[in-house]
C-alpha positions, 0 to 999 in steps of 0.5 A: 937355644933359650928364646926370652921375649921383651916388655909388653908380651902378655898372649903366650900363644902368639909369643909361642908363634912366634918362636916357630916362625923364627926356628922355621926361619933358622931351619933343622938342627935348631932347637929353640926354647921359649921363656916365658913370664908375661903372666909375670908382668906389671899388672895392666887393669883400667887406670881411670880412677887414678888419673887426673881429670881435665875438664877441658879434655872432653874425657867423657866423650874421649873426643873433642867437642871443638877442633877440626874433623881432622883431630875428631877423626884421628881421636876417635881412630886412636891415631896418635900419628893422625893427631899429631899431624892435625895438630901441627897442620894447623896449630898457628891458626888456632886461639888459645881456647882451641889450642886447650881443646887440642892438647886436651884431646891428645891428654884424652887419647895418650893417658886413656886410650893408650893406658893398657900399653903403656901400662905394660911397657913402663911397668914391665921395666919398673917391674923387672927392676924391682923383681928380677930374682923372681923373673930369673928363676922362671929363666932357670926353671926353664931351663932345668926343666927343658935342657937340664945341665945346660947353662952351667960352665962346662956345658954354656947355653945359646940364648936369643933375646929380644928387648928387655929379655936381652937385659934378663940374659945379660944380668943373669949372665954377670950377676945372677945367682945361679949365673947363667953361663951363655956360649952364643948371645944373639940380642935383638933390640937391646938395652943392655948398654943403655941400662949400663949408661945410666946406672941401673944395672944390678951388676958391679961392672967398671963404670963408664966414663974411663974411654974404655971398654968395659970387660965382661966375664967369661960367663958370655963366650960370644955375642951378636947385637941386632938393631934396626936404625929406626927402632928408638929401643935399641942401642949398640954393644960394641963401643961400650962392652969387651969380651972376656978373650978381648973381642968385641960384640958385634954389632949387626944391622938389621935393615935393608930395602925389603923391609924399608917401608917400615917407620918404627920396627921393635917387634920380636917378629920383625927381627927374629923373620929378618934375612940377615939376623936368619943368616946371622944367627945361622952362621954362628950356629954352625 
């Protein structure tokens, strides 16, 4: 099976690690190959010179200079979840002058403190939407080097995705060339339905808005959505996707009260670990 990971995954050793947690997880018989392009990924250096400068922000001191102890600490913490709460705890008590220096401090700590991750998370997508023949061959050189013959129409390959990666798989599926013919999809926090509603996939696919499905091409035999309720990034497949037989992908929901502490949950490790896309992806892989 290909392994292609998603936005924003630049150490390739903890990607690897990751992998063979999931294939520990999935046990004998599966053999899992990683794709990797992070070193392939939306350049991710300091952007302070290009950002635009606040006086009000305190920038130097990436703290504010006035403002509860409160929002200083959460500043200085980098916790954007402190700083909200800080900020609408006591927001209506504040003067005009405070409530700059507030929004200021959340500028300071968003747009510099934050800029090496949302480099790479805006960037990776921009990225890939502007090379994305670069970054499926890399999906194909692993391929032919790793499972030669594999991917082709009489000998499909099962592929495990995660985030952006679902959508490499899917592209390269009904749209790239070589395409990439897939027998099992297992898609964990994925966008592909959502970069299908808003229009900027590459594939020439019947557009929305009919009520109907939209018919995949036989090069993806069987696919298994995985989503977390409160993961933002993932959308399902089943209300807007047919299979090529007339099925339908599954959508399968990955939560449950052994995990429910979690507030955000996107990871790759967090799916991939999880008892019901383990049992899931152990079932349709025989």
């Amino acid at each position: 099976m290909l392994v292609i990971h998603g936005i924003a995954t630049r150490d390739k050793q903890a990607y690897l690690a990751d992998v063979a947690a999931m294939g520990a997880a999935l046990g004998d018989g599966v053999r899992l190959i990683p794709v990797y392009w992070g070193d392939m990924g939306a350049a991710t250096q300091p952007l302070d010179d290009i950002l635009p400068y606040m006086a009000w922000s305190a920038r130097e001191a990436r703290v504010p200079r006035e403002g509860s102890a409160e929002v200083r600490t959460a500043v200085a913490q980098r916790d954007l979840g402190g700083l909200l709460d800080a900020v609408s705890s006591g927001w209506r008590r504040r003067s005009g002058e405070s409530r700059r220096r507030i929004l200021g401090s959340i500028y300071a700590l968003v747009r510099t403190q934050y800029q090496r991750a949302s480099g790479e998370l805006t960037g990776d997508l921009i990225l890939y939407q502007r090379h994305q023949a670069a970054l499926h061959a890399r999906i194909w050189e692993t391929v032919m080097e790793h499972a030669p013959g594999y991917g082709l129409a009489d000998r499909p390959i099962d592929v495990i995705t995660h985030s952006l990666g679902g959508a490499m798989a899917f592209d390269l599926a009904v749209a790239g060339y070589p395409t990439l013919h897939i027998g099992q999809l297992l898609s964990c926090a994925s966008q592909i339905s959502y970069f299908h509603v808003i229009g900027c996939s590459p594939h020439r696919l019947d557009p929305t808005g009919s009520g109907d499905p939209v018919t995949l091409p036989p090069t993806i035999d069987r696919w298994a959505n995985f989503w977390v309720p409160l993961d933002p990034w993932a959308f399902l497949a089943e209300p807007l996707f047919t299979l090529a037989d007339g099925s339908a992908p599954t959508d399968i929901e990955v939560y449950g009260a052994d995990r429910s502490d979690r507030v955000l949950a996107h990871a790759a490790t967090y799916y991939w670990t999880h008892p019901v896309f383990v049992a899931a992806a152990r079932e349709r892989l025989g």
